[in-house]
C-alpha positions as CSV (number, residue, x, y, z in Angstrom):
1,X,60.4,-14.9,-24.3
2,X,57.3,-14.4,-22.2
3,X,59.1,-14.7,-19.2
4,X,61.5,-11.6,-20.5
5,X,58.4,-9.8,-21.0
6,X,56.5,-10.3,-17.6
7,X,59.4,-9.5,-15.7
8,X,60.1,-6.3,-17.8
9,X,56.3,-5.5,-17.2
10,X,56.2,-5.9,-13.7
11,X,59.9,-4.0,-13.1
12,X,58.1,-1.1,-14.8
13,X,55.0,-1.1,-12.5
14,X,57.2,-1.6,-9.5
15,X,59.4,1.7,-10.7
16,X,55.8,3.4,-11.1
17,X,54.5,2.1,-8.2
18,X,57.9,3.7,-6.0
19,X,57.3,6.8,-7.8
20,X,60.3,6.0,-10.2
21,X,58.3,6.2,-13.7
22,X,59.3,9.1,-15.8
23,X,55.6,9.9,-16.3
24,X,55.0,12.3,-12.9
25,X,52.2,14.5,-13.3
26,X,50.7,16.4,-10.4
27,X,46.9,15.5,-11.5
28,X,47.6,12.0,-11.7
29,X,48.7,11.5,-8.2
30,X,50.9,8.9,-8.6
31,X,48.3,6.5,-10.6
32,X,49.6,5.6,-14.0
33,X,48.6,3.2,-15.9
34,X,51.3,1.3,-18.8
35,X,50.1,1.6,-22.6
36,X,52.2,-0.5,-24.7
37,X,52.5,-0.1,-28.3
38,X,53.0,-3.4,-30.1
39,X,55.8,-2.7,-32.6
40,X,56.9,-4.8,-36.0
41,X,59.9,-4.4,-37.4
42,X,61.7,-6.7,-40.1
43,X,65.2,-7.6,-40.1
44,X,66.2,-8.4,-43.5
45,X,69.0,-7.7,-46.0
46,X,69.6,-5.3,-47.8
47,X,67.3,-3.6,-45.1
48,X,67.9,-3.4,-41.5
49,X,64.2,-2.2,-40.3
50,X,65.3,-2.3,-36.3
51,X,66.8,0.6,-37.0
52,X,63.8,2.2,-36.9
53,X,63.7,1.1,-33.2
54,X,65.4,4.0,-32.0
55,X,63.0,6.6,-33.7
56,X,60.3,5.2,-31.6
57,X,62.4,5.6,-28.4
58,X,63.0,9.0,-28.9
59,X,59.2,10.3,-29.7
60,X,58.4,8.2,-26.4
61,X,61.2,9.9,-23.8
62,X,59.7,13.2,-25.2
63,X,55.6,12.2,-24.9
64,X,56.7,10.2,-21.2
65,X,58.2,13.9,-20.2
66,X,55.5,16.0,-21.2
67,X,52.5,16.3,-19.3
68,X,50.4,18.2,-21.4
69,X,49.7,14.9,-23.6
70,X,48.3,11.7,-22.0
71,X,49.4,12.7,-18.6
72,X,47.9,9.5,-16.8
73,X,49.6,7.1,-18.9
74,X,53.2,5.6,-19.3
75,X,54.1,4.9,-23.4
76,X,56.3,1.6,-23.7
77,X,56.8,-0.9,-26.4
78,X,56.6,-4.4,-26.9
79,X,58.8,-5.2,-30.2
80,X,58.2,-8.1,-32.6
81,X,61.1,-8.9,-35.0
82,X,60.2,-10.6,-38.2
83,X,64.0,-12.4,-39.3
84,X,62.6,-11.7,-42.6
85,X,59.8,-9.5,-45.0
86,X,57.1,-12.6,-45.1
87,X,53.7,-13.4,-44.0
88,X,53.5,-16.0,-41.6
89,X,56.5,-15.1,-39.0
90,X,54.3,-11.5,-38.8
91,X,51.1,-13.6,-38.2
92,X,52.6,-15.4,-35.7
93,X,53.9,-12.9,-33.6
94,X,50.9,-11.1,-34.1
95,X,48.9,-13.5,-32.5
96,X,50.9,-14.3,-30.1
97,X,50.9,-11.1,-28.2
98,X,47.4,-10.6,-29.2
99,X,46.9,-13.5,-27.3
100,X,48.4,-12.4,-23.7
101,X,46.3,-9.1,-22.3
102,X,48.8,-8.7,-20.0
103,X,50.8,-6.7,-22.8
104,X,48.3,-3.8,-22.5
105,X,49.2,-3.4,-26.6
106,X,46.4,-1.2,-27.8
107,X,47.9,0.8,-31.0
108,X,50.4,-1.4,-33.6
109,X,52.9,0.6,-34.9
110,X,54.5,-1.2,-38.3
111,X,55.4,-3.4,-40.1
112,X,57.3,-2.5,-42.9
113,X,57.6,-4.8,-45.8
114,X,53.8,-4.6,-47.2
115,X,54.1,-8.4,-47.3
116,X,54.2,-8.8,-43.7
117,X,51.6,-5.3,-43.3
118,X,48.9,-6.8,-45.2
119,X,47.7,-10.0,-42.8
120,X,48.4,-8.2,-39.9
121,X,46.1,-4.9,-41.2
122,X,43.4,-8.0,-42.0
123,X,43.3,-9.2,-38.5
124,X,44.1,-6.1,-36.5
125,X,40.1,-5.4,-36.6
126,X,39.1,-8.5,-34.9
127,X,41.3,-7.2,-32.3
128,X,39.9,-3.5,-32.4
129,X,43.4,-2.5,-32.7
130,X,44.2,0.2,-34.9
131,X,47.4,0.0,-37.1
132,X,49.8,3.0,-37.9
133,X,52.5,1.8,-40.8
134,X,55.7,3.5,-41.3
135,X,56.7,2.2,-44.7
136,X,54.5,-0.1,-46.9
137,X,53.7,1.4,-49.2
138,X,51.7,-1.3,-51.4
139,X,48.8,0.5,-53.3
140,X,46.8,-2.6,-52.0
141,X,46.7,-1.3,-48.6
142,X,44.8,1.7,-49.8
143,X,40.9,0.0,-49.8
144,X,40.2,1.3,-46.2
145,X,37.1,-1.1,-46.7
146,X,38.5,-4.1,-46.7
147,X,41.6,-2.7,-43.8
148,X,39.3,-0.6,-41.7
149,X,41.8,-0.2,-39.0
150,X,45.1,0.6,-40.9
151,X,46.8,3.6,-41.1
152,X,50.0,4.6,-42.9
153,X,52.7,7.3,-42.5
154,X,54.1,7.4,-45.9
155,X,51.8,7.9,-49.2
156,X,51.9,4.2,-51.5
157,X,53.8,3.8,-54.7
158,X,51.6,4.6,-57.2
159,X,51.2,7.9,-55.8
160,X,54.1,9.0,-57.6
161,X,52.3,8.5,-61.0
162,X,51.2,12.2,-61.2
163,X,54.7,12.8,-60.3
164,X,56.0,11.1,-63.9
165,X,53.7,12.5,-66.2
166,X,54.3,15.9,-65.1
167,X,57.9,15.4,-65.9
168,X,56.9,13.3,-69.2
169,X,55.0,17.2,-69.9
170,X,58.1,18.9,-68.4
171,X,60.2,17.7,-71.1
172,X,58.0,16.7,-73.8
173,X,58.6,13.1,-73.8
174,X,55.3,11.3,-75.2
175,X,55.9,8.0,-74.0
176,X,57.3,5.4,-71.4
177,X,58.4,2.1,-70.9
178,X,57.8,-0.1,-67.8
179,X,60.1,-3.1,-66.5
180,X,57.5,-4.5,-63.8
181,X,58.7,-6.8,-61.4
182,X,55.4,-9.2,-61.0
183,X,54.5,-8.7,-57.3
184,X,51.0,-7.3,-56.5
185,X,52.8,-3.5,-55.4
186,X,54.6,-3.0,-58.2
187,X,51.8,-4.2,-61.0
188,X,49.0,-2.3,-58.9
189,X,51.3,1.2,-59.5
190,X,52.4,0.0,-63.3
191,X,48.6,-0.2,-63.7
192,X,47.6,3.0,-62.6
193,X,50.0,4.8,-64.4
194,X,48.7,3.3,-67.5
195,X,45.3,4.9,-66.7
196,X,46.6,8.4,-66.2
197,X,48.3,8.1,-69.3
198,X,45.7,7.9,-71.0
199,X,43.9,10.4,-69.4
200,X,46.6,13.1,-69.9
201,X,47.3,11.7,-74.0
202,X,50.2,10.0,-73.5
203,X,51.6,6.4,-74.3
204,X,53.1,3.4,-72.4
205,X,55.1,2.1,-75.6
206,X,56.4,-1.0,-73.8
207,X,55.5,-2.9,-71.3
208,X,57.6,-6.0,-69.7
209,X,57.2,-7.7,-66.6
210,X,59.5,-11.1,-65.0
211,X,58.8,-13.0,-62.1
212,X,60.6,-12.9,-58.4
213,X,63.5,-14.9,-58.6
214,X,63.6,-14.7,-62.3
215,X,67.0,-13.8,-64.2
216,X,65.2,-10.0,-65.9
217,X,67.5,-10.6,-68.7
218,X,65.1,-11.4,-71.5
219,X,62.8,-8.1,-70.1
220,X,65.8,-6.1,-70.6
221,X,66.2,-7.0,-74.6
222,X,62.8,-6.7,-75.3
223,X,63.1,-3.1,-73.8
224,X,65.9,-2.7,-75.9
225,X,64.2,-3.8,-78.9
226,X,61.0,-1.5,-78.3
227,X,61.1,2.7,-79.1
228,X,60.9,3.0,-75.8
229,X,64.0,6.0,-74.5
230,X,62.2,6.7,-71.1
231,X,62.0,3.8,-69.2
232,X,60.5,3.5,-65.5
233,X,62.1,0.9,-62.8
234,X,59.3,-0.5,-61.1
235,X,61.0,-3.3,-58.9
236,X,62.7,-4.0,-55.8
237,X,66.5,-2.3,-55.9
238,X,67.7,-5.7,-55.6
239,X,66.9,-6.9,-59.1
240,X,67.3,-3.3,-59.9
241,X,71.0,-3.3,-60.0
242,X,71.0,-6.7,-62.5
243,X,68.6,-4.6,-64.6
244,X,70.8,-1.7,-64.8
245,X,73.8,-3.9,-65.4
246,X,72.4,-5.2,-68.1
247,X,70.9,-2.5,-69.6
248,X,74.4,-0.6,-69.1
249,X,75.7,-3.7,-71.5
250,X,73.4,-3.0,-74.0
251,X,74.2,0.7,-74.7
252,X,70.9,1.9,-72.4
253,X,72.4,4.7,-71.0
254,X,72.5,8.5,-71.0
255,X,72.1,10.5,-72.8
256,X,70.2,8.4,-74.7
257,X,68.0,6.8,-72.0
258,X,66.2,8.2,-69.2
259,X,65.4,5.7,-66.5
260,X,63.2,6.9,-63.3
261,X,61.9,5.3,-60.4
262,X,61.4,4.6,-56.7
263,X,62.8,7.3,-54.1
264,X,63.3,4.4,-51.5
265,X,66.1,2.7,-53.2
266,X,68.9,3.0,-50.7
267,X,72.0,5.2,-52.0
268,X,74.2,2.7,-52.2
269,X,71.6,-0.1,-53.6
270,X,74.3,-0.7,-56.8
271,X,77.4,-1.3,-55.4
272,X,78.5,-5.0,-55.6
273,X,79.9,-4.6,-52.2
274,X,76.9,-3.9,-50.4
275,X,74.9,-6.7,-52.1
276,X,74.4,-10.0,-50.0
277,X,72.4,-13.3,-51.0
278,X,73.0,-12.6,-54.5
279,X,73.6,-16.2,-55.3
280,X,70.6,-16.8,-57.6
281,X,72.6,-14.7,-60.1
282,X,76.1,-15.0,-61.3
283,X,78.5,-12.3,-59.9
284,X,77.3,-9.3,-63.1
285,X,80.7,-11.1,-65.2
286,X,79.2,-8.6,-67.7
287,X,79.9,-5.3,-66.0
288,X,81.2,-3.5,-64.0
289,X,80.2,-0.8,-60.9
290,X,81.8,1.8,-63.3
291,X,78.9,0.7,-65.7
292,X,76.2,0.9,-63.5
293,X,77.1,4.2,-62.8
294,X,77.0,5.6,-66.1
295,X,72.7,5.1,-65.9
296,X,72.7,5.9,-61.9
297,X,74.0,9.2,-62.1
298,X,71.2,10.3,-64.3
299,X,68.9,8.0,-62.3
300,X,65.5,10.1,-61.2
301,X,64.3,9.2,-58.0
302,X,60.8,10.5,-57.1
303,X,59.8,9.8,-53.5
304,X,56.5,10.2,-52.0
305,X,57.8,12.5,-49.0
306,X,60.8,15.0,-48.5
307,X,63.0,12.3,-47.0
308,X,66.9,13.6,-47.3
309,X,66.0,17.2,-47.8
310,X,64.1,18.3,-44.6
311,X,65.3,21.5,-42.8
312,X,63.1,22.4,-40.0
313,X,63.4,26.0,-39.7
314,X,59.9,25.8,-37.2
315,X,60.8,23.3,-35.1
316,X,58.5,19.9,-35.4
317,X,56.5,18.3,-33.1
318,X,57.7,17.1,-29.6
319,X,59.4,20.5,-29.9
320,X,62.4,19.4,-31.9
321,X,64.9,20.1,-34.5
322,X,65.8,17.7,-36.9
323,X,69.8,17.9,-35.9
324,X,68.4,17.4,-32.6
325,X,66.6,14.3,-33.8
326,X,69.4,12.3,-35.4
327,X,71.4,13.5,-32.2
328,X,68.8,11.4,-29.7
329,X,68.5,8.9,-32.4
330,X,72.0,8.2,-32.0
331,X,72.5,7.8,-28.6
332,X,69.9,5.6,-28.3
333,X,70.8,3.5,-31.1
334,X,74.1,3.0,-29.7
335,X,72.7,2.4,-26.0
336,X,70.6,-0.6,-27.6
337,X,73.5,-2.0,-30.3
338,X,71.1,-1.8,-33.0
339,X,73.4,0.0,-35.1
340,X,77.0,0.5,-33.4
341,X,78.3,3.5,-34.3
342,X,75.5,4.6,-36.5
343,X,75.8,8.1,-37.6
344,X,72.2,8.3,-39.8
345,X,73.2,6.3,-42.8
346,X,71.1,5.6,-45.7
347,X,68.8,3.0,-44.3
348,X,68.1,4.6,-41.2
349,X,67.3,7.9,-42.4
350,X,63.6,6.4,-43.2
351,X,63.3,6.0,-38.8
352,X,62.3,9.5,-39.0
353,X,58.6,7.6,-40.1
354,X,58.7,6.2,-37.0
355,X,59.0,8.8,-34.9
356,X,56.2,10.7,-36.6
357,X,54.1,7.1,-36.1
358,X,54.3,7.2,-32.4
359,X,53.1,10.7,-32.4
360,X,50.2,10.0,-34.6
361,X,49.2,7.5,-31.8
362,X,50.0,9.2,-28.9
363,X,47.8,12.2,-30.0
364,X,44.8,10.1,-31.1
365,X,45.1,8.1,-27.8
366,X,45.2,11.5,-25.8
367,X,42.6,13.1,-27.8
368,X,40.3,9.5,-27.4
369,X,41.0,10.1,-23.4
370,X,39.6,13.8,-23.3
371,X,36.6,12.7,-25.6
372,X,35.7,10.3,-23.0
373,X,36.2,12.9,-20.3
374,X,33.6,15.3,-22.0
375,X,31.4,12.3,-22.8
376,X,29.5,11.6,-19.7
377,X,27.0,9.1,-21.0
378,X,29.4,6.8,-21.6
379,X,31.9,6.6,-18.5
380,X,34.9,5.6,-20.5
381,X,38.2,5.6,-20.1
382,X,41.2,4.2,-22.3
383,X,41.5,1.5,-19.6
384,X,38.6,-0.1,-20.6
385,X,40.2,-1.0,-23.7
386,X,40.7,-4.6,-22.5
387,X,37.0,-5.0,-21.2
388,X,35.7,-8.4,-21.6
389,X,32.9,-6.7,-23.4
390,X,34.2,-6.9,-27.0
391,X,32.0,-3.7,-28.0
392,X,33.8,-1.2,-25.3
393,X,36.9,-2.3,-27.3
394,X,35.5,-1.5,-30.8
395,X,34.0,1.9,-29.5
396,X,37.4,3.2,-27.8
397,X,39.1,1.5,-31.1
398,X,36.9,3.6,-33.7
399,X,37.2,6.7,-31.5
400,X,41.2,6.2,-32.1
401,X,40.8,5.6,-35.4
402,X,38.9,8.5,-36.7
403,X,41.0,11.1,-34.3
404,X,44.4,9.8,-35.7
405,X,42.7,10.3,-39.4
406,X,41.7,13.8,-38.1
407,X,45.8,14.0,-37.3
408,X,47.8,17.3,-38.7
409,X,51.1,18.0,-37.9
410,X,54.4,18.9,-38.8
411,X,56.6,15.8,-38.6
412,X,60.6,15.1,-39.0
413,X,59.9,13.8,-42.0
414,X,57.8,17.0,-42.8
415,X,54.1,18.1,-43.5
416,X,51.8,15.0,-42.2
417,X,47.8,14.9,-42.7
418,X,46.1,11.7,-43.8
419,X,43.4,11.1,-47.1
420,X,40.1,9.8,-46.2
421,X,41.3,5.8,-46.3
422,X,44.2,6.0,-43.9
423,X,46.9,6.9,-46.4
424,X,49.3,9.9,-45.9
425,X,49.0,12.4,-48.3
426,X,52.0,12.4,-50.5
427,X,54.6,15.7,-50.9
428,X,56.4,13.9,-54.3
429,X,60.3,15.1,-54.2
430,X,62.6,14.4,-57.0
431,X,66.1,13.6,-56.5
432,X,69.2,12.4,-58.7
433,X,72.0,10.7,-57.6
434,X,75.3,12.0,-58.2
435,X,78.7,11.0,-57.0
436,X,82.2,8.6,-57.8
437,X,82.1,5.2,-57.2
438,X,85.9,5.6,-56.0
439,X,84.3,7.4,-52.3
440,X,80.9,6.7,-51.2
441,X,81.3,9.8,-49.3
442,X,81.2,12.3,-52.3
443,X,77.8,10.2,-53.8
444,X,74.6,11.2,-52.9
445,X,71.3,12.5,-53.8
446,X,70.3,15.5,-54.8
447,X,67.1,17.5,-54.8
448,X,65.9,19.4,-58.4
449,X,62.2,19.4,-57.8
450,X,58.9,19.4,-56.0
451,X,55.1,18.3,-56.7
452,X,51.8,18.1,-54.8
453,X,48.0,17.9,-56.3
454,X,47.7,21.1,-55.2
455,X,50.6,22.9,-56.6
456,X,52.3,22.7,-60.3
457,X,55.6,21.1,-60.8
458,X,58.1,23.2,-59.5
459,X,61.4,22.3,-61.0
460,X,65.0,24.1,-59.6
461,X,66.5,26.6,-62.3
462,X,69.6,24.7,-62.2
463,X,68.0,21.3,-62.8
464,X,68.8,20.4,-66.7
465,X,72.7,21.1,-65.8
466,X,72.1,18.6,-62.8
467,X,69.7,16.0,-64.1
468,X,70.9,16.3,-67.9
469,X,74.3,17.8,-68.4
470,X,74.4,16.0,-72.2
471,X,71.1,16.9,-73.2
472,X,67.8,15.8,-72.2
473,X,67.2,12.2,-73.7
474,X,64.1,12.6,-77.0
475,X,61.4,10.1,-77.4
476,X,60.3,9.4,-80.8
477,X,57.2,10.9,-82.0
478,X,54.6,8.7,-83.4
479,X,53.0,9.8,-86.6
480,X,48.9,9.4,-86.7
481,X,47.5,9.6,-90.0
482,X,44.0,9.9,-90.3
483,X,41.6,6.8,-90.8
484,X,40.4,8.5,-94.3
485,X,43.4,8.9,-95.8
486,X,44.6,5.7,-94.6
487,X,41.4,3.8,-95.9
488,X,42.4,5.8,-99.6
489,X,46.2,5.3,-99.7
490,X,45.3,1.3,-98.8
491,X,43.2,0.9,-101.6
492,X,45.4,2.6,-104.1
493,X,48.4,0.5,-102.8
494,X,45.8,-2.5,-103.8
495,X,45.1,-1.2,-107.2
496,X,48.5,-0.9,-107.9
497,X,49.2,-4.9,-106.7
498,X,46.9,-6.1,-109.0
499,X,47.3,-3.9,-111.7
500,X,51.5,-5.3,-111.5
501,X,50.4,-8.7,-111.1
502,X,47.9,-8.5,-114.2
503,X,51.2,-7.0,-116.4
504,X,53.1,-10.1,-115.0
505,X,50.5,-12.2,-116.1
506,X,50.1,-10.5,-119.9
507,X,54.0,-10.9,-119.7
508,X,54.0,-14.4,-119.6
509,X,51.6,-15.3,-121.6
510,X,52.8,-12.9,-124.6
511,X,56.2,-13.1,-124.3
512,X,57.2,-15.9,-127.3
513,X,54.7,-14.4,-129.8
């Protein structure tokens, strides 16, 4: 592998050196020096993440074209594919290229699975390499103290929190019940939404939770046992499906039930066909794709940024439309055989992240070069990056840091700007699926609503026909009486025992006389 990448290095100096390198800018006179950005990507079922490969080929033609932004440098990437979403293969690579300067890797864009996000985020500092995530969106990653260096492009889970109680408000349900599956991003976001319950008076009525790798089944009957009628989803889509299969088996369906949760699930997350390394669960004997379907097409998705509804009317940075993206996106998927054929299906459509990503460090690096320029005390350049001197590294690393926080632009995957510890701030969309399990082509997802901090729910006027065409689903209420009256009522109900128990007892002994 290192050979591969030596030889791919030195064929791009020697293009650069010949005057071959797309980068060509008068001021630079033919001196320009390679940045590589080191790249994680996961390649895992039911998620392909290399498809977000392509994404960061198209923002880099666009940034190597355009001298106006870093105009002395050359953008590459070095790639590390994790065959799986798990720790130690991402620590490995990690290292690995860590280890060899001659990479010139100086920003990390990824990974994806939070699992794999988190060590690398830990260790990035030592490096003084700043981290720009595309789609973990683990609620742990959020503690900008203890990952000083990490970054993220999409908002966490538990953002979307705000986003359920305002429709709890919406349509006057009092209060929800949580399936939790027990891994630390989904119980971090089941407790926060506990909290703001409280805080706006409503309830979480139930509350179950199984292990990875456990059969949900028991979870599922004590949800069907409990008052619960709103019930939020707050697992992987892969035990998603066996939950809604057997939920659909118990009656849990619409209009009855309203389930909610994550706007990542892929759109075709509950077909049996599309499932693979199901074998720690028997083949759903107990329904069918015609049962699922009955709860997804009322299924509320709420996602944390506009992801299958953007339309660019202005167009968005690197000067491009978002037909224009998928159009580049194609060709070079297709070039490199990630995805033969590909015309943007469901999983890739998150690659727009990545695009976004490379422009997030691009910027910051450019914007790190001219401070340096304007800074003559301390004589820095980004080549000094790699200085032997540890605490040049950490002063051109804080630099990119705080001027990719600063970052504000309008993205393919719409409106970016980051909160104070590195996360992006969230645009909440809400979506329902709707479609025939007979032609994948005819289901989809569909848009009835919007939410920011900043802004009150905005709900479509046709959304109750869309979301609830038999009625929106009731919770029951829960009487409160007061603690006087109960305190009264209780002692009455005592006076009466014993005033029944001493009649029994006068019974008895009076009976025969």
């Amino acid at each position: 592998m290192e050979r591969k990448v030596y030889f791919i290095l030195a064929a791009m100096f020697l293009l650069c050196g010949f005057g071959f390198c797309l980068k060509n800018c008068s001021e630079c006179k033919g001196n320009v020096t390679l940045l590589n950005l080191m790249v994680l990507v996961s390649q895992t079922e039911p998620t392909d993440f290399s498809t977000y490969i392509p994404g960061v080929d198209v923002a880099l033609d666009i940034i190597n074209n355009d001298c106006s932004i870093l105009p002395c440098y050359y953008l590459n990437h070095t790639d590390i594919i994790n065959p799986e979403c798990s720790d130690t293969p991402a620590v490995h690579g990690f290292i690995e290229h860590v280890s060899n300067q001659a990479l010139n890797e100086i920003v990390i864009i990824g990974a994806d699975c939070s699992v794999s996000t988190q060590p690398v985020a830990s260790l990035a500092p030592f490096w003084n390499l700043v981290q720009i995530s595309t789609v973990s969106t683990s609620p742990r990653l959020s503690d900008n103290k203890e990952y000083p260096t990490f970054l993220r492009v999409v908002a966490p889970d538990n953002t979307i929190n705000p986003g359920i109680i305002k429709l709890m408000q919406h349509y006057g349900w009092e209060h929800i019940a949580v399936i939790t599956q027990e891994e630390d991003i989904f119980t971090f976001t089941r407790d926060d939404l506990e909290i703001k319950l409280q805080q706006n008076n409503l309830k979480l009525v139930h509350s179950v939770s199984f292990s990875t790798n456990q059969n949900p089944q028991s979870s599922v009957n004590s949800l069907k046992r409990s008052s619960g009628r709103v019930i939020f989803l707050n697992c992987y889509h892969d035990y998603a499906i066996e939950i809604l299969c057997q939920a659909a088996s118990l009656g849990m369906t619409p209009p009855n039930y309203a389930w909610i949760t994550f706007g990542w699930y892929l759109n075709d997350f509950w077909l049996k066909s599309k499932i693979k390394n199901r074998t720690k669960y028997e083949e759903y004997k107990h329904c069918t794709e015609a049962d699922i379907l009955a709860i997804v097409n009322q299924l509320i998705l709420i996602h944390q940024y506009p992801r299958y509804d953007v339309t660019i009317q202005n167009r968005a940075i690197g000067n491009i439309s978002i037909d224009e993206y998928w159009q580049r996106y194609n060709l070079k998927a297709n070039a490199t055989n990630i995805i033969p054929g590909v015309n943007h299906p469901d999983q890739s459509e998150d690659s727009t992240l990545s695009y976004d990503a490379v422009w997030v460090a691009a910027k910051a690096l450019h914007k790190t070069e001219e401070h340096f320029k304007l800074n003559e005390t301390t004589n820095l350049t980004l080549k000094d990056f790699w200085n032997t001197n540890s605490s040049i590294g950490k002063t051109i690393s804080d630099e990119i840091y705080k001027n990719a926080l600063e970052m504000s632009f309008y993205g393919v995957s719409g409106n970016l700007r980051f909160l104070y510890n590195g996360d992006r701030e969230p645009e909440l969309r809400f979506y329902v699926y709707r479609g025939d399990q007979y032609d994948e082509n005819l289901f989809k997802r569909y848009i009835f609503g919007n939410f920011t901090d900043e802004e009150e729910l905005n709900l479509f006027p046709s959304e109750i026909e869309l979301l609830f065409p038999d009625g929106v689903p009731v919770t029951f209420k829960h009487e409160h009486v007061s603690i006087p009256l109960f305190v009264v009522y209780s002692l009455l109900a005592a006076v009466g025992i014993i005033f029944a128990i001493l009649c029994l007892i006068f019974n008895c002994i009076f009976s025969n006389k």
